[in-house]
N, C-alpha and C positions, 0 to 999 in steps of 0.2 A: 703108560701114564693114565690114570684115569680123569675121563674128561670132564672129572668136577675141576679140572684144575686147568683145563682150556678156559676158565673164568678170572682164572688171575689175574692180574692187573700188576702191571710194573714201572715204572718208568728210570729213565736213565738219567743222572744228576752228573753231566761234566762241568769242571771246573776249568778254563782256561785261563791265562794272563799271557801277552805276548808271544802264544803260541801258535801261530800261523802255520811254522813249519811242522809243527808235527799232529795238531788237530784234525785234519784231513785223514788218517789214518785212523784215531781215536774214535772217530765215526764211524768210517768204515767196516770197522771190528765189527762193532753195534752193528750195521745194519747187518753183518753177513751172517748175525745169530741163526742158528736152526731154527731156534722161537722167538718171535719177535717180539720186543718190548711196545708198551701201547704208548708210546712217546720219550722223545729222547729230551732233554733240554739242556742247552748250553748258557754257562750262565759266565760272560765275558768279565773278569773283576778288573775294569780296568785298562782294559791293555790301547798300548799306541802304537801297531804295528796293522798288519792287513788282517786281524783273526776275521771280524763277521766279512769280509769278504771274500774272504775263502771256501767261506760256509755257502754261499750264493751255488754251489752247484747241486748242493741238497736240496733247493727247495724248499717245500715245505713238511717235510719227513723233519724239521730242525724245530723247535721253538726255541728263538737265539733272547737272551736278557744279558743287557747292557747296565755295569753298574759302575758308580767310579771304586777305586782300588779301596778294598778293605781288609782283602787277603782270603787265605782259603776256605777258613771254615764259616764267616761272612756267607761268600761264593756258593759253598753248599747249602748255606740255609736259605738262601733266595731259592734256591733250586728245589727244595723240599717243603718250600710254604707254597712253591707253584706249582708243584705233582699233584696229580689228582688220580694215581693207583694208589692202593693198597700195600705194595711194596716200591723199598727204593734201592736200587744198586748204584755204587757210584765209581767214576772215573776220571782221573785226571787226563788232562788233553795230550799229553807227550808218553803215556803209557796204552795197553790196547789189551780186548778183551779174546781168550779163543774160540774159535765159535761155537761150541759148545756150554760156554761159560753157562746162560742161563737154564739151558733145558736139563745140565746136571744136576741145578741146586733143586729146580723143581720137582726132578724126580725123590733127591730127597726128601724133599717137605709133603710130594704125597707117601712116602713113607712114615712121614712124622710130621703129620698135621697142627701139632700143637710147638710147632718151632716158634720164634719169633725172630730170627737170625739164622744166615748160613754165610760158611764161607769154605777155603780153600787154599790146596796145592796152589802156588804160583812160579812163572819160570822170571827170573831176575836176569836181564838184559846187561850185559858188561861194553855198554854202547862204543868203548873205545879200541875194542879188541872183536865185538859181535860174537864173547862168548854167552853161551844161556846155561843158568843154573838153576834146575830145581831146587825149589824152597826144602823137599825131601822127596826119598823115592817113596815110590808107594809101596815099597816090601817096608821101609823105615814106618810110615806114617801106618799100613798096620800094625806094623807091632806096638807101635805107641798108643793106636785106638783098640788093642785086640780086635780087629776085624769090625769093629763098629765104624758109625759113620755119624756118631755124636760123641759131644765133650760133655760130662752131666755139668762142669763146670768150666766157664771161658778162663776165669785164671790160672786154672789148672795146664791151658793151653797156652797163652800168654809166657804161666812158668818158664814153659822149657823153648817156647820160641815157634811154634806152631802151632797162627791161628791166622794167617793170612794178612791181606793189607786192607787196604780200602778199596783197591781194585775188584777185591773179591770178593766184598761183602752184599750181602743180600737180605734186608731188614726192613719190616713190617714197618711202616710210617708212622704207624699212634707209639710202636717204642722208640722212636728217634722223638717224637714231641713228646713224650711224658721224661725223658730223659734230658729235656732240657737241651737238643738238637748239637751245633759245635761251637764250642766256646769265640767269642771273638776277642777278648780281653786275653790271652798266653801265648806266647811264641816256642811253646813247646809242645810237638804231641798232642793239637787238638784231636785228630783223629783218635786216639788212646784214648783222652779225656773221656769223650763220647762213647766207647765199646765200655769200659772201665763205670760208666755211669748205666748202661744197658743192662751191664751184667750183674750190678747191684739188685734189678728185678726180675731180671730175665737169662740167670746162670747158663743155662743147657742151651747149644749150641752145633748147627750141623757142621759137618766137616768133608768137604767133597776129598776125594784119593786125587785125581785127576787135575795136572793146570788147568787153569780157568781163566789165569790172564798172565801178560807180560807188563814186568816193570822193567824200566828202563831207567840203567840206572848212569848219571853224570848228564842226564839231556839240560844245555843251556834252556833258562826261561821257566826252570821247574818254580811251580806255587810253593813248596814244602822244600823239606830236604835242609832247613837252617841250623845251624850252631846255637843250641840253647845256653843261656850265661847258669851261672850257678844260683844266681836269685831265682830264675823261673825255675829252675830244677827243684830249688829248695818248698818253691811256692805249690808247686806240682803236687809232691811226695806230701806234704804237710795236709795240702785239703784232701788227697785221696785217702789218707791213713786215719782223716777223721770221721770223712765220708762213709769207709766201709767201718768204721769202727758204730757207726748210725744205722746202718744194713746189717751189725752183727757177722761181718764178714771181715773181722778185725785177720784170724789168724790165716785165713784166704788169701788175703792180700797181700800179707807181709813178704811172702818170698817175689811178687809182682813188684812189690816195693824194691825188694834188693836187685832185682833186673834191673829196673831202670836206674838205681844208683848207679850199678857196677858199669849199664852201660856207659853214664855220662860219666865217669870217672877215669873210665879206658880214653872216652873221647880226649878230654881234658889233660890227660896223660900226652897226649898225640901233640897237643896244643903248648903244652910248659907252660898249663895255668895251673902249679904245684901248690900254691896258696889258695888258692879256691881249693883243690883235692884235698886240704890239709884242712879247711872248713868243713865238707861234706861228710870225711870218713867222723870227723867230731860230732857235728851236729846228729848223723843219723846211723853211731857206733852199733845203736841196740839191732839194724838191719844185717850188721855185718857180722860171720864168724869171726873168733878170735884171730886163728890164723890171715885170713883175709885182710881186716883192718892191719897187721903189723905188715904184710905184703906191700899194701898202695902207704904205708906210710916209708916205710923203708923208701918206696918209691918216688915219694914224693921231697924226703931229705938229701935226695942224691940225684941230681936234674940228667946227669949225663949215663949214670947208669939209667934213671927212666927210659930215655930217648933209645940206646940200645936196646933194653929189654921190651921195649912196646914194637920197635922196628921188627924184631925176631920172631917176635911171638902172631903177630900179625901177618909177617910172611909165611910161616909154618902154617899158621892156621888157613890162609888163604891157600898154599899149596895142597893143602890136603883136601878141603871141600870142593878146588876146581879138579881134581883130580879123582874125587868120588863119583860128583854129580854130574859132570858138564853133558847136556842133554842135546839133543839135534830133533830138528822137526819132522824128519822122519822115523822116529824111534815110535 
């Protein structure tokens, strides 16, 4: 790596609420980096259990902020108005970084000095079973990048479901404030929000092969992880579609668009909110193919076949990805 880039400056933006039990780890990760970040800060949104005094055995390696509850992306933007690197990587307290996470992204961006965003492979924690899943192999995620290690565009990554989380992102500070940081006003996908407003200036986008952190996934006391209702969904998809239609990245977006519809529509499906599904495929038909919209509507006229056919298809699908991917840490 060259040692213009032992200059770097990073800092680490955890988010905590009520996470006592599992913050102590979320630390740890961090400090056990090969390269060390130039400050870590935890920024408590709230919580009424022991979190800052768990923190007490760090020291002062922590800069700990206490705020009352406003939620998570609140959370991170106290955390990113108080860094003072150049870039910010972030993490929530009940998930953990590998430790290699930063000195991967680094190497890429002395590869590709003019990034303003990296991110990454991550292995998904199935905390109730302690199975781990690759986000993808790295034989899949080349072929998806032909052997690169940049997206020219984040949508394009988003598309198809590989671009990491927030665990793995790695992003230049002036484009999280010129992007207008994480919304506090939506209970849906502020993190999206945020990449989704990035990528409006800032399209191209590094892509590590390699995990770079663990999410963990059902951990009690998560910030994120909620049930969006169908107003926020609707609110979501409406400003984004006008947003990129303002950045001229109207036809860019639109199949980002139909991701997230189809997702919260599967959700909704799970739920036997049929009348909301029967709102959504209306209001936002022009997202949907033909066939598609007559599927979730069929789906949604018929509650009992829904509930079968989402049970099935959720089983097959999850039998087959734990069955692809399931990854062990000495692989």
């Amino acid at each position: 790596m060259p040692d213009q880039y032992d200059k770097t400056t990073i800092s680490i933006v955890i988010a905590a609420y009520n996470a006592a039990e599992h913050l102590p780890r979320a630390v740890k990760s961090v400090l056990a980096q090969t390269i060390q970040p130039n400050e870590i800060i935890v920024v408590d949104d709230g919580s009424t259990d022991n979190t800052k005094q768990v923190l007490e055995q760090f020291g002062d390696r922590i800069k700990y902020i206490y705020q009352n509850n406003a939620g998570p992306g609140a959370a991170r933007n106290t955390g990113i108005q108080t860094a003072t690197s150049e870039w910010i990587s972030f993490l929530d307290a009940d998930d953990e970084y590998l430790p290699n996470k930063l000195e991967t992204q680094l190497e890429i961006l002395a590869r590709h000095p003019d990034l303003h965003w990296i991110t990454g492979n991550y292995i998904r924690c199935l905390c109730d079973t302690q199975t781990r899943v690759p986000l993808r192999t790295k034989d899949e995620i080349n072929q998806i990048l032909n052997g690169s290690d940049t997206y020219d565009d984040f949508m394009q990554a988003f598309t198809i479901g590989v671009f990491g989380w927030t665990g793995t992102m790695l992003i230049r500070r002036n484009a999280i404030l010129k992007a207008g940081m994480f919304p506090t006003d939506i209970y849906l996908a502020e993190d999206i929000d945020l990449w989704l407003k990035i990528a409006y200036n800032h399209p191209r986008i590094g892509f590590a092969y390699e995990p770079l952190a663990i999410y963990h996934m059902g951990v009690q006391g998560s910030l994120a992880r909620n049930k969006a209702s169908y107003a926020d969904t609707n609110n979501f998809l409406s400003h984004h579609l006008k947003l990129a239609k303002q950045h001229n990245c109207e036809d860019a977006f639109q199949p980002c668009a139909r991701r997230i519809l189809v997702a919260w529509i599967r959700s909704a499906l799970f739920d036997d909110r049929v009348k909301n599904v029967r709102s959504a495929i209306n209001d936002f038909r022009n997202l949907l193919p033909p066939g598609l919209y007559l599927f979730f509507y069929v789906l949604s006229i018929f509650p009992q076949l829904t509930m079968k056919t989402c049970l099935l298809l959720s089983a097959i699908s999850r039998k087959l990805r734990l069955r692809k991917r399931v990854w062990h840490p000495t692989d």
